[in-house]
C-alpha positions, -999 to 999 in steps of 0.1 A, spaced: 159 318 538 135 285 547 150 266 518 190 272 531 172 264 565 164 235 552 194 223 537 211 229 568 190 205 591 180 177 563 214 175 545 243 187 570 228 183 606 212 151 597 249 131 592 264 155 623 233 138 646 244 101 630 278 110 643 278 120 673 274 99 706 239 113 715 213 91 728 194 67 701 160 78 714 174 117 701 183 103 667 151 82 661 130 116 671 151 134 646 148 114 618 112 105 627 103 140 620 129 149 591 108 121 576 73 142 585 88 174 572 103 154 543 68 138 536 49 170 538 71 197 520 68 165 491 31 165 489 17 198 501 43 224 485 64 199 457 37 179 447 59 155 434 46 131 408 51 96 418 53 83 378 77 57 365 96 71 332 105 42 309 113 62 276 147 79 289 167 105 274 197 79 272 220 98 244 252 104 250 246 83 284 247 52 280 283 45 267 302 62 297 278 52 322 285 16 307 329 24 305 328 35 343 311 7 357 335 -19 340 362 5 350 353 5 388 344 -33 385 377 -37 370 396 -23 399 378 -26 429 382 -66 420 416 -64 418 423 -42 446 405 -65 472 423 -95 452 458 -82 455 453 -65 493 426 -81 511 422 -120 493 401 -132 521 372 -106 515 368 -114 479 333 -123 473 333 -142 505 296 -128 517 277 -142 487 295 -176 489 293 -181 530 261 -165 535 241 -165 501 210 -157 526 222 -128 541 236 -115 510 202 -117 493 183 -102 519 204 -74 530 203 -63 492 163 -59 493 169 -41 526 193 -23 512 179 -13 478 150 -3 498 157 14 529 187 34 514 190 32 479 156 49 472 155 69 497 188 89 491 182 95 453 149 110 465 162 130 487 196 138 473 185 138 434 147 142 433 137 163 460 171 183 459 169 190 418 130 207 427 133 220 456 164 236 459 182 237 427 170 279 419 191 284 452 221 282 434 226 306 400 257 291 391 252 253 377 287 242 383 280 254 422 248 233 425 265 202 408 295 210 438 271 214 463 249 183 456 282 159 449 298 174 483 263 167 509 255 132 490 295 126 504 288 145 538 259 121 544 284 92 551 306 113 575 288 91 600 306 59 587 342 75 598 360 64 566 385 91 542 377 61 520 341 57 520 337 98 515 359 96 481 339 67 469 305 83 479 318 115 464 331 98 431 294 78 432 273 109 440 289 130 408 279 99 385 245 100 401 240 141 397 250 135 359 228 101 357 195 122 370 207 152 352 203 135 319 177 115 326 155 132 354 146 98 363 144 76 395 140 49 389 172 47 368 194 68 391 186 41 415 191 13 395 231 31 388 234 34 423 222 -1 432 243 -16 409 274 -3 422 268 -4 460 258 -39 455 288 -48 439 307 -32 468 288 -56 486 293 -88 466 330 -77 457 342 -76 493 337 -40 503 307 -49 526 322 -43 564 343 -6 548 302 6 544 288 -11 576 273 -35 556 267 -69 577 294 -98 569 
């Protein structure tokens, strides 16, 4: 019963609190001590190996990780081409130095931190919650989606959604970190540079 608890307040309250029109001071509080809880359930009952995996279990992973990249390069490019001209690329050639910096900010203060806790906490921690694997993989996809509810966009949720079951499969393959968050910097990034920057909040 802790463990549903749990999922409750870290992965569906948490988005419901970066919603709603509460006062900031509430929100820092309740992240400040998600973050505790997050910290201490990590070391004290996980004990979750901080270890960098560089020989990866890459078969049968590589070639469709690589085909649906191009694929969404392919047509995220042409759709901001085609519909919204002015965006295209226009961050990284007006403001190279905001670009630049917002990437490390972002690789670091989102990236990492929701393949922690959406692939590498979530996979130890919760995934004997759920007997069925299909369930889990629904589950996982469905909160890493509901985590961006905050950002008021039909549009965003399907891309997160879409993104979140190539990162479940990514980690599920390779139970790795460090590459799960190289997948999912690559492709928010490319948001970025592409021209999808101000549909993720992301300053233009």
């Amino acid at each position: 019963m802790r463990k549903y608890i749990e999922l409750f307040f870290l992965y569906v309250l948490a988005p419901l609190i970066l919603l709603v029109e509460i006062h900031y001071g509430f929100k820092i509080t309740y992240f400040l001590l998600g973050f505790i809880y997050v910290a201490y359930i990590t070391i004290k009952e996980e004990e979750i190996e901080w270890k960098i995996e560089w020989r990866l279990k890459t078969r049968g992973l590589l070639v469709p990780l690589i085909i649906r990249f191009f694929f969404i390069l392919i047509t995220t490019f042409l759709f901001i081409h085609f519909f919204e001209g002015e965006k295209l690329f226009n961050v990284i050639t007006n403001k190279p130095s905001l670009w630049a910096w917002f990437s490390l900010v972002y690789i670091g203060l989102s990236v990492i931190p929701q393949e922690f806790l959406y692939r590498t906490l979530f996979f130890r921690r919760y995934k004997q919650l759920f007997s069925n694997k299909w369930v889990f993989f629904a589950v996982n996809c469905v909160l890493f989606s509901f985590a961006h509810i905050w950002l008021q966009s039909y549009v965003v949720l399907l891309f997160t959604f879409v993104g979140g079951i190539f990162y479940f499969l990514t980690y599920n393959h390779t139970r790795s970190l460090l590459f799960v968050c190289i997948e999912h910097a690559a492709y928010g990034l490319w948001l970025f540079t592409v021209g999808f920057g101000e549909l993720f909040n992301f300053p233009v």
